[in-house]
N, CA, C and O atoms as a Maestro MAE file, in Angstrom:
{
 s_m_m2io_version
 :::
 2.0.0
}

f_m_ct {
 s_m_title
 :::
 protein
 m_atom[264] {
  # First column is atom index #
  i_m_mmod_type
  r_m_x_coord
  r_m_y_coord
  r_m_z_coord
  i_m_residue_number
  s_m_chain_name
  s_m_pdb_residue_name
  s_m_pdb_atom_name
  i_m_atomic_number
  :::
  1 25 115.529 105.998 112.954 1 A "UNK " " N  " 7
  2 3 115.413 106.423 111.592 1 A "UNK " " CA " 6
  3 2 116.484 105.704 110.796 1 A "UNK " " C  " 6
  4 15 117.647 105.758 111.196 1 A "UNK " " O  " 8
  5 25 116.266 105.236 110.028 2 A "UNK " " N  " 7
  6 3 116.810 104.374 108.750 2 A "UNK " " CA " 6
  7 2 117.962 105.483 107.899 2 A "UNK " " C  " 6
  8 15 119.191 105.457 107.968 2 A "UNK " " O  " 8
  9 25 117.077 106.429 107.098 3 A "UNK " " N  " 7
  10 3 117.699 106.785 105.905 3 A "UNK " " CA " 6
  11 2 117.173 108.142 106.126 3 A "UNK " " C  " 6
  12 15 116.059 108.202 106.646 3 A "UNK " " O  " 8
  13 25 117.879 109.445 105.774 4 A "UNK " " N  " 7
  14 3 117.774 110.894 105.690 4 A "UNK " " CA " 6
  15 2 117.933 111.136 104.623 4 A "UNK " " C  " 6
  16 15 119.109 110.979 104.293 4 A "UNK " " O  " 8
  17 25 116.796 111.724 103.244 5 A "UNK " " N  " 7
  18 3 117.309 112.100 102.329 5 A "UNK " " CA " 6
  19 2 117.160 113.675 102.140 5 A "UNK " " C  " 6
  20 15 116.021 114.136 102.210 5 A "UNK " " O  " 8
  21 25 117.843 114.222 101.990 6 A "UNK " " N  " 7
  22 3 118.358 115.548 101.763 6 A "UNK " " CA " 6
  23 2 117.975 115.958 100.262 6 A "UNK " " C  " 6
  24 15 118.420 115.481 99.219 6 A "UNK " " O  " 8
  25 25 117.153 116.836 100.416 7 A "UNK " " N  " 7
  26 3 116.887 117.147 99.068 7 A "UNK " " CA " 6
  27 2 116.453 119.013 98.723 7 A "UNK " " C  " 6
  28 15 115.355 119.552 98.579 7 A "UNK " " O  " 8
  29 25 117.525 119.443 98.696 8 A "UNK " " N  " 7
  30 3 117.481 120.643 98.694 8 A "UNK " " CA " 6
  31 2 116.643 121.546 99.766 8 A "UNK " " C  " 6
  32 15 117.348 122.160 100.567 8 A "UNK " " O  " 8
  33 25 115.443 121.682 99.867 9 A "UNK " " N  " 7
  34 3 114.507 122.572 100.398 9 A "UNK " " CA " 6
  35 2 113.731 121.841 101.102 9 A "UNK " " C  " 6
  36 15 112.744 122.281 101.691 9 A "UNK " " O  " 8
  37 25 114.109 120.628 101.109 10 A "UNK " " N  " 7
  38 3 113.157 119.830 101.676 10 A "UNK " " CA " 6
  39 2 114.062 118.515 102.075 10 A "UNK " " C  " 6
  40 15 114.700 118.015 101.150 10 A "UNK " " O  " 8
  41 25 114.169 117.913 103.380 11 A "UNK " " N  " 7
  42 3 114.453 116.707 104.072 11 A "UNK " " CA " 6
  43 2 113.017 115.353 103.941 11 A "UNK " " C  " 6
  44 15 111.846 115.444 103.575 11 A "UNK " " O  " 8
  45 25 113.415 114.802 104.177 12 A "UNK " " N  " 7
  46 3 112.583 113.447 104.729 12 A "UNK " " CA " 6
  47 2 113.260 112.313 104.703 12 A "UNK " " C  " 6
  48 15 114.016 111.729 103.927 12 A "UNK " " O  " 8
  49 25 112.629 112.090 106.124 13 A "UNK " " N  " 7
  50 3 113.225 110.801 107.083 13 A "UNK " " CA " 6
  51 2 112.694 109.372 106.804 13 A "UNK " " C  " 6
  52 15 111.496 109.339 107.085 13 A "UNK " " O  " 8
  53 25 113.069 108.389 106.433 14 A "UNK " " N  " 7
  54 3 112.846 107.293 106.016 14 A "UNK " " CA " 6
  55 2 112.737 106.418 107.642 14 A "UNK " " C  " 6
  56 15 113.897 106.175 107.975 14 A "UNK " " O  " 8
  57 25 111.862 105.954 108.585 15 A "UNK " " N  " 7
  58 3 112.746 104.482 109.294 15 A "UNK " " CA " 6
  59 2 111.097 104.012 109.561 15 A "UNK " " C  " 6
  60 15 110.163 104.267 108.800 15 A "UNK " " O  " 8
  61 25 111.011 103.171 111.004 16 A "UNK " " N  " 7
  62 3 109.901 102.288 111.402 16 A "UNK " " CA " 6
  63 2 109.363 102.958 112.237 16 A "UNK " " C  " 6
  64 15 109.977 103.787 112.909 16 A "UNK " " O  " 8
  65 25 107.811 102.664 112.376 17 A "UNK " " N  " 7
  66 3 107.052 103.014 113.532 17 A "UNK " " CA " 6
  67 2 107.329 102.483 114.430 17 A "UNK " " C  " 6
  68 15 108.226 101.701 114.118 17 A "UNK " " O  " 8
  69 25 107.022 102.379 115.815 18 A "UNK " " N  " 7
  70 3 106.763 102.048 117.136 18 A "UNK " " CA " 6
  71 2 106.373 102.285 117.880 18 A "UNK " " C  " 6
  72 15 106.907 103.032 118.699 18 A "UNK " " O  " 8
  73 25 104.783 101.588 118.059 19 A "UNK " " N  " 7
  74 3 103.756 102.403 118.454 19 A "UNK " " CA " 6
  75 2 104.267 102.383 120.436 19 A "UNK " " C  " 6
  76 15 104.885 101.537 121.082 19 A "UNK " " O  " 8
  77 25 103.743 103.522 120.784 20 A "UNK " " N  " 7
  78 3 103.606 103.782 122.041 20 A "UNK " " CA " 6
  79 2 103.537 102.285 123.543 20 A "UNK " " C  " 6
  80 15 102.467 101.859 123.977 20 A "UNK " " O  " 8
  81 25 104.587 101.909 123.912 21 A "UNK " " N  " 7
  82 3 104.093 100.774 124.698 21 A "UNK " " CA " 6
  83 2 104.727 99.965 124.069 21 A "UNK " " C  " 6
  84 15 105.323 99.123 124.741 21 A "UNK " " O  " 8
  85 25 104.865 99.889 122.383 22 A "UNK " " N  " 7
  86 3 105.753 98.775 122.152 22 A "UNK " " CA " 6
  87 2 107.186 98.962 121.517 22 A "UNK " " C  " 6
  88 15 107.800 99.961 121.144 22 A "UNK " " O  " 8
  89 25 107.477 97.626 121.537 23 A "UNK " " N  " 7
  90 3 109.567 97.548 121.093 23 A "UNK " " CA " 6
  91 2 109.899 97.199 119.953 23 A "UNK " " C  " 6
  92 15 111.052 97.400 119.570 23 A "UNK " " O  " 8
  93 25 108.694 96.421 118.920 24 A "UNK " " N  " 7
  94 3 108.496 95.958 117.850 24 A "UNK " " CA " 6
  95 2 108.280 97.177 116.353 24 A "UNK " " C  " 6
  96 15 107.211 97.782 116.269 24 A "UNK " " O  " 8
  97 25 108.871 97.300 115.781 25 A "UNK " " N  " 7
  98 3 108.581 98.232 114.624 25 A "UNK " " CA " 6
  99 2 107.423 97.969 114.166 25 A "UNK " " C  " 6
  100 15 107.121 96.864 114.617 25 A "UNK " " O  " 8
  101 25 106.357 98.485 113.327 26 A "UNK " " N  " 7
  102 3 105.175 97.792 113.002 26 A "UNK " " CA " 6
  103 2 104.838 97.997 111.038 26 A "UNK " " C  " 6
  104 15 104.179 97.389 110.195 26 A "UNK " " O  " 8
  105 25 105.841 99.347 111.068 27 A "UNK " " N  " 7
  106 3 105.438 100.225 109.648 27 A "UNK " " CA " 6
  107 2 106.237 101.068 109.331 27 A "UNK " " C  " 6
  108 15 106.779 101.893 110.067 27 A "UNK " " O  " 8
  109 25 106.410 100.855 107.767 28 A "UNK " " N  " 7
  110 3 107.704 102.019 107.228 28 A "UNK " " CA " 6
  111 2 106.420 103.481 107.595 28 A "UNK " " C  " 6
  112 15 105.206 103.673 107.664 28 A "UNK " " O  " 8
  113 25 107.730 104.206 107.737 29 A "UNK " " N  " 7
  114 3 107.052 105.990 107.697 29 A "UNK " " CA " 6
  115 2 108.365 106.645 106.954 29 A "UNK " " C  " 6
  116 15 109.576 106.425 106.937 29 A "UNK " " O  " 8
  117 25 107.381 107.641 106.307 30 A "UNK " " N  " 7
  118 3 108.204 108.463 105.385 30 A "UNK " " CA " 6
  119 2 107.492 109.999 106.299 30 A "UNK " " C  " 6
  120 15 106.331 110.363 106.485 30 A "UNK " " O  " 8
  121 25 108.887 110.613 106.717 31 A "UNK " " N  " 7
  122 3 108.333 112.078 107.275 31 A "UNK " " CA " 6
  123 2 109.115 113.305 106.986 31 A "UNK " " C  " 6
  124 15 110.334 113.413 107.124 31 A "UNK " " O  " 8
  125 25 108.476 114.016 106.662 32 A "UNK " " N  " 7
  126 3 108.984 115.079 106.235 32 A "UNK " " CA " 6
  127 2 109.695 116.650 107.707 32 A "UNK " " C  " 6
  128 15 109.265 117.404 108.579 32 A "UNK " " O  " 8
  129 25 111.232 116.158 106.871 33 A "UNK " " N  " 7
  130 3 111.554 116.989 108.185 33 A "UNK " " CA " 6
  131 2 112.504 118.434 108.019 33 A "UNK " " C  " 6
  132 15 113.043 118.670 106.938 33 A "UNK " " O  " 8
  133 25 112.604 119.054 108.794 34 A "UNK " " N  " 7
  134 3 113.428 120.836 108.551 34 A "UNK " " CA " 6
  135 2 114.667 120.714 107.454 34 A "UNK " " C  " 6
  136 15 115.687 120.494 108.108 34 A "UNK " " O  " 8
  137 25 114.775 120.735 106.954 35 A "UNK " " N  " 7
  138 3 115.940 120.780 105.473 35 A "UNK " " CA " 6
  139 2 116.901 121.491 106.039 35 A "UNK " " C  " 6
  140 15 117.953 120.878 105.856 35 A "UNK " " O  " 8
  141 25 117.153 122.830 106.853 36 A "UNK " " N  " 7
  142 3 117.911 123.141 107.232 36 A "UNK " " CA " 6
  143 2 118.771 122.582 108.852 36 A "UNK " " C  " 6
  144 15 119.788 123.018 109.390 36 A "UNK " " O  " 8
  145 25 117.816 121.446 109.258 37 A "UNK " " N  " 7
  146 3 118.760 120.575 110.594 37 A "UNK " " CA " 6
  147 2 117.726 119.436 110.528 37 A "UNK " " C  " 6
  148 15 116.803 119.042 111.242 37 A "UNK " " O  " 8
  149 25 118.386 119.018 109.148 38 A "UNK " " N  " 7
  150 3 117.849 117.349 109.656 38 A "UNK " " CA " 6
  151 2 118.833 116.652 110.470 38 A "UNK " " C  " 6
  152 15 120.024 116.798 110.741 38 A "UNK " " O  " 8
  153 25 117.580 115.564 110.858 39 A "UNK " " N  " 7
  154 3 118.367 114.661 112.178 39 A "UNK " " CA " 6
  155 2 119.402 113.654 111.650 39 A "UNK " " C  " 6
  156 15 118.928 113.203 110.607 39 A "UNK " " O  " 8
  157 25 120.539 113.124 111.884 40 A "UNK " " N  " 7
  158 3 121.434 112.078 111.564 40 A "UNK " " CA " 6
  159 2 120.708 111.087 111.832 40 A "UNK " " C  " 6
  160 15 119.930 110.881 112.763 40 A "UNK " " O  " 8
  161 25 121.186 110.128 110.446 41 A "UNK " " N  " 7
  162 3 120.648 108.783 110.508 41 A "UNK " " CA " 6
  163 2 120.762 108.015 111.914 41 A "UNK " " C  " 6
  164 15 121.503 108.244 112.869 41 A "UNK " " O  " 8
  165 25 120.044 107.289 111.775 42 A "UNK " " N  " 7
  166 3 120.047 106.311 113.277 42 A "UNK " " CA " 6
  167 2 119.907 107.026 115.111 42 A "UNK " " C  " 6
  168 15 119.987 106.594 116.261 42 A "UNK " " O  " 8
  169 25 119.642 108.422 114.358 43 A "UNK " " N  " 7
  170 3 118.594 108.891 115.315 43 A "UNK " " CA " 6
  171 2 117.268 108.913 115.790 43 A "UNK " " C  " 6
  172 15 116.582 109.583 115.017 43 A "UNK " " O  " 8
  173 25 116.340 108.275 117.135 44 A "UNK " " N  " 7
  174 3 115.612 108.250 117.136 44 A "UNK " " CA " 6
  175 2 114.926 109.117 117.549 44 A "UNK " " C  " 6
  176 15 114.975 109.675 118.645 44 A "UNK " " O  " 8
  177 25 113.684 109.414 115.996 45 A "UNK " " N  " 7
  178 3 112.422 111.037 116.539 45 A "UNK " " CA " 6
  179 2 111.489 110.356 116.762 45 A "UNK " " C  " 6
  180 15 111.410 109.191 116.371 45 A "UNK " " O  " 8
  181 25 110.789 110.824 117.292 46 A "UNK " " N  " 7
  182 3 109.587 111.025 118.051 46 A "UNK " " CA " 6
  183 2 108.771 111.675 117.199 46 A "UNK " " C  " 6
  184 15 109.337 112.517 116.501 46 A "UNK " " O  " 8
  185 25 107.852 111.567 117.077 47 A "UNK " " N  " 7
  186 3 106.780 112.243 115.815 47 A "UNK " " CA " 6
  187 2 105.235 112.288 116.127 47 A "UNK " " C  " 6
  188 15 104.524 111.284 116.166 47 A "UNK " " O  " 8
  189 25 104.771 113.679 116.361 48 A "UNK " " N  " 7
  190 3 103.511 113.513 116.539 48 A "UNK " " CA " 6
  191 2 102.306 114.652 115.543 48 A "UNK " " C  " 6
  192 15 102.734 115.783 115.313 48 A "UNK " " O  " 8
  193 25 100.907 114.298 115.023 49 A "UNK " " N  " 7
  194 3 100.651 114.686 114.343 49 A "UNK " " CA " 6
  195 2 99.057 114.774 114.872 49 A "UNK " " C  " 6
  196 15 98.539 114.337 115.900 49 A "UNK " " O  " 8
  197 25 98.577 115.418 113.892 50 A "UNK " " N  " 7
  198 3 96.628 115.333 113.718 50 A "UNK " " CA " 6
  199 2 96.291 114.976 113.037 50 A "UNK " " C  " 6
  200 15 97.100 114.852 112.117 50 A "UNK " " O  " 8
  201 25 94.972 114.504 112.775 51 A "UNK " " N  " 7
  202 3 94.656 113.717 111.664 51 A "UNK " " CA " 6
  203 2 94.311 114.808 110.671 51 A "UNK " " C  " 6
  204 15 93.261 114.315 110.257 51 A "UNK " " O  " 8
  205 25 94.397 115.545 110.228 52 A "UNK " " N  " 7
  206 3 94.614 116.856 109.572 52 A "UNK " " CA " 6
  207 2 95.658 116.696 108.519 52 A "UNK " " C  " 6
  208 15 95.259 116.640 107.356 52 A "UNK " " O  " 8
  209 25 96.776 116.625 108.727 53 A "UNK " " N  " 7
  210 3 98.264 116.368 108.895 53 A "UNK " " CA " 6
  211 2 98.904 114.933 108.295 53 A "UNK " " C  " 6
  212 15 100.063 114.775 107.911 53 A "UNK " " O  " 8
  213 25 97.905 114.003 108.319 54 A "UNK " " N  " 7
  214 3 98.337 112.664 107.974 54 A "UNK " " CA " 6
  215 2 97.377 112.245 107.057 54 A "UNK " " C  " 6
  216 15 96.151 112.305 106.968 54 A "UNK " " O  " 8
  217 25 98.758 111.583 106.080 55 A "UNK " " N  " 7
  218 3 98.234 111.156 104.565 55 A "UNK " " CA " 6
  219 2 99.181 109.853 104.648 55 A "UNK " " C  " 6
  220 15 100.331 109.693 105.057 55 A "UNK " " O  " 8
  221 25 97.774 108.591 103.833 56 A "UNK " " N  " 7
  222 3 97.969 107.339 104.040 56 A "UNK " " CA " 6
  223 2 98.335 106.933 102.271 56 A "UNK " " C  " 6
  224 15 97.907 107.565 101.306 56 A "UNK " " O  " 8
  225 25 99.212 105.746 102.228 57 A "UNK " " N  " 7
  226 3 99.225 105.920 100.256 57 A "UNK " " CA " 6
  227 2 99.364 104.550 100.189 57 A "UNK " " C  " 6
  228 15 100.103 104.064 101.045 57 A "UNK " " O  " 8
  229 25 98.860 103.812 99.414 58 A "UNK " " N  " 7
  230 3 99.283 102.459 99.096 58 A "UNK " " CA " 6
  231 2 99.961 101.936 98.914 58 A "UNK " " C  " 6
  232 15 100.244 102.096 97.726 58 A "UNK " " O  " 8
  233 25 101.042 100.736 99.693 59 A "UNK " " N  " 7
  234 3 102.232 99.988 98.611 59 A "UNK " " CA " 6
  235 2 101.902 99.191 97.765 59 A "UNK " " C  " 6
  236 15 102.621 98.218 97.540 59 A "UNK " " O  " 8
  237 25 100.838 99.381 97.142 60 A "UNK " " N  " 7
  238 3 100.898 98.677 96.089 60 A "UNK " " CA " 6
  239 2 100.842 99.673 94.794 60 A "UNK " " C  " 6
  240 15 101.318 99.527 93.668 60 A "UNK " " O  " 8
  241 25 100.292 100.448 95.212 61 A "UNK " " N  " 7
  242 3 100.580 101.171 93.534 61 A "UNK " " CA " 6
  243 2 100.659 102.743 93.633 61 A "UNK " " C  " 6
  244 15 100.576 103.509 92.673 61 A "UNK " " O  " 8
  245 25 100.835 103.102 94.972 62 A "UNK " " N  " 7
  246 3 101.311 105.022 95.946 62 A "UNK " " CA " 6
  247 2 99.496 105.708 95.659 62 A "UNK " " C  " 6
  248 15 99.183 106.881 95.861 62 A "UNK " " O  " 8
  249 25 99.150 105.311 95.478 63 A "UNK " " N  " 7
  250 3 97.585 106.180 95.170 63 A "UNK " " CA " 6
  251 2 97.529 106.542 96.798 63 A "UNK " " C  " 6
  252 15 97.952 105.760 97.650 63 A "UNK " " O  " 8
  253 25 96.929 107.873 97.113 64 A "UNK " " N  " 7
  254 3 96.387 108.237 98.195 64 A "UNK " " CA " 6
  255 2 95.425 107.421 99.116 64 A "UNK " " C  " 6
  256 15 94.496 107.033 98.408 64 A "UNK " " O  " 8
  257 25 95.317 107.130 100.012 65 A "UNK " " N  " 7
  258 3 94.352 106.064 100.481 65 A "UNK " " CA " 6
  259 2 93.165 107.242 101.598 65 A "UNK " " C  " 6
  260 15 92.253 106.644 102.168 65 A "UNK " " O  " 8
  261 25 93.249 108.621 101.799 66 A "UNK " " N  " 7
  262 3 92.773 109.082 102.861 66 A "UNK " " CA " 6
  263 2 93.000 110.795 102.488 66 A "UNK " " C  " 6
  264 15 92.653 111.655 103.299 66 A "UNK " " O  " 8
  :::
 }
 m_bond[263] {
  # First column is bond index #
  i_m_from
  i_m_to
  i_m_order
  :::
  1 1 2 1
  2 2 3 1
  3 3 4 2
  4 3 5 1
  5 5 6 1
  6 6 7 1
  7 7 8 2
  8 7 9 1
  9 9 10 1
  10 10 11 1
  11 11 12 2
  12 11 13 1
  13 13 14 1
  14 14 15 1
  15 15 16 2
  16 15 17 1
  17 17 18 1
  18 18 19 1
  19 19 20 2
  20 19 21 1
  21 21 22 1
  22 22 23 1
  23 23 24 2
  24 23 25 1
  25 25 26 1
  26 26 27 1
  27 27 28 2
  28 27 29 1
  29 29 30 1
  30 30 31 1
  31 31 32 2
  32 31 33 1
  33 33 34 1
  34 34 35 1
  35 35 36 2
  36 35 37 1
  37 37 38 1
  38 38 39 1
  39 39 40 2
  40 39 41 1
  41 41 42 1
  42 42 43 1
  43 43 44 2
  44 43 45 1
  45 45 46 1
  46 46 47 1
  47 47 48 2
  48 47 49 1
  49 49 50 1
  50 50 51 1
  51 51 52 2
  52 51 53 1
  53 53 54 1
  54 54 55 1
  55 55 56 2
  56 55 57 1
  57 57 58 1
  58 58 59 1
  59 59 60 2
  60 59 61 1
  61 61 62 1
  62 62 63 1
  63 63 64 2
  64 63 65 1
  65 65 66 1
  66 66 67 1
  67 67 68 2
  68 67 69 1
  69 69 70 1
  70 70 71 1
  71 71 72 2
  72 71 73 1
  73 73 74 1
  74 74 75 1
  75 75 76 2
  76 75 77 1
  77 77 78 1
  78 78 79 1
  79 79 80 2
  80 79 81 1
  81 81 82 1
  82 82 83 1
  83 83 84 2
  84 83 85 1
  85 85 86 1
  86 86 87 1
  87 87 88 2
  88 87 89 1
  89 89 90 1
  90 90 91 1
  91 91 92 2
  92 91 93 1
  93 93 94 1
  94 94 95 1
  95 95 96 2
  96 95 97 1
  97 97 98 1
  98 98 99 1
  99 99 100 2
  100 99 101 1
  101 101 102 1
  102 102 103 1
  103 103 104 2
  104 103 105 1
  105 105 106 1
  106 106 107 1
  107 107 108 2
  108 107 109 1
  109 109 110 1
  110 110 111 1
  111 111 112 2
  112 111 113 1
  113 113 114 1
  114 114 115 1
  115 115 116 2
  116 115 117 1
  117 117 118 1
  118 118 119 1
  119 119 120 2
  120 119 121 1
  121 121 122 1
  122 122 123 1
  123 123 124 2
  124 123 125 1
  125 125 126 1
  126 126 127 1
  127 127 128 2
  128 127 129 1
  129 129 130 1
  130 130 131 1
  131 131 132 2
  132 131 133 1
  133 133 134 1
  134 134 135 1
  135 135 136 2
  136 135 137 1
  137 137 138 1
  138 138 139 1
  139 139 140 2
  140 139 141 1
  141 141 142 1
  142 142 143 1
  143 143 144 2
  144 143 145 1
  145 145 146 1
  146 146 147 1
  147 147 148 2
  148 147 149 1
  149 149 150 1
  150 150 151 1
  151 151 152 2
  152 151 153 1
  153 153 154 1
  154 154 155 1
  155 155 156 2
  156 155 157 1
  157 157 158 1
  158 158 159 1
  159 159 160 2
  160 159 161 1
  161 161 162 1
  162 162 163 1
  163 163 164 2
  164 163 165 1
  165 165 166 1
  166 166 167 1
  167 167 168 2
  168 167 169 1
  169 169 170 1
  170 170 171 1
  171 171 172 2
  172 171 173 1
  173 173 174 1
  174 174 175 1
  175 175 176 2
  176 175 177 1
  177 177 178 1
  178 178 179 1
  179 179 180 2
  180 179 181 1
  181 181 182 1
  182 182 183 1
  183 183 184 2
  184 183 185 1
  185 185 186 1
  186 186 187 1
  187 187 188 2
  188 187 189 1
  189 189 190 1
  190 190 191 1
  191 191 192 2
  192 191 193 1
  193 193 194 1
  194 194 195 1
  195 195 196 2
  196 195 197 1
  197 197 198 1
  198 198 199 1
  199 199 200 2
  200 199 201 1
  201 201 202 1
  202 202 203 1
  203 203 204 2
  204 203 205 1
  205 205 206 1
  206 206 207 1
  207 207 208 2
  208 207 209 1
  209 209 210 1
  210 210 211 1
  211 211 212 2
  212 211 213 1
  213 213 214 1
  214 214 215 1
  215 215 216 2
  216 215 217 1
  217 217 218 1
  218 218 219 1
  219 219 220 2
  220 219 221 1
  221 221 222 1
  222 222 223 1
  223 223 224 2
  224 223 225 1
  225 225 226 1
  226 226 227 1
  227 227 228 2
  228 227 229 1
  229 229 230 1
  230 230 231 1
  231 231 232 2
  232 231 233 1
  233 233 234 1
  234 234 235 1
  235 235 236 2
  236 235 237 1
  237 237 238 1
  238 238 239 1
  239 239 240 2
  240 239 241 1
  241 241 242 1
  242 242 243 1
  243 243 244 2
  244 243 245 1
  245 245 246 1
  246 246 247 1
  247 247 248 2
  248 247 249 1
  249 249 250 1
  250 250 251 1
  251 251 252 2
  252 251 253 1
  253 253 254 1
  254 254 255 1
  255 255 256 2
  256 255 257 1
  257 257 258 1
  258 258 259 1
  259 259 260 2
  260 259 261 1
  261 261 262 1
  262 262 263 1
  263 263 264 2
  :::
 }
}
């Protein structure tokens, strides 16, 4: 994880993906994490989800993609 921003009631973790199997980062992720024990920067989480749960947004202009 890159960057922890702390924002009152709410955390989220800034760093890179790395998919399963590989060593290579592939994709920024922005994740939203416990406000009351977020993780220190340059800790690495583990993150798993459903497709329920996951929302895709454009860098080109943040519109929702999904």
């Amino acid at each position: 994880m890159d960057v922890v921003e702390e924002l009152g009631s709410d955390a989220y973790i800034y760093g890179r993906a790395v998919a399963t199997g590989n060593t290579v980062p592939t994709e920024t992720i922005v994740a939203r994490a416990d406000w009351r024990n977020p993780p220190a920067k340059g800790t690495v989480v583990r993150l798993s989800t459903s497709a329920d749960n996951t929302y895709f947004f454009s860098a080109e202009d943040g519109r929702r993609l999904s």
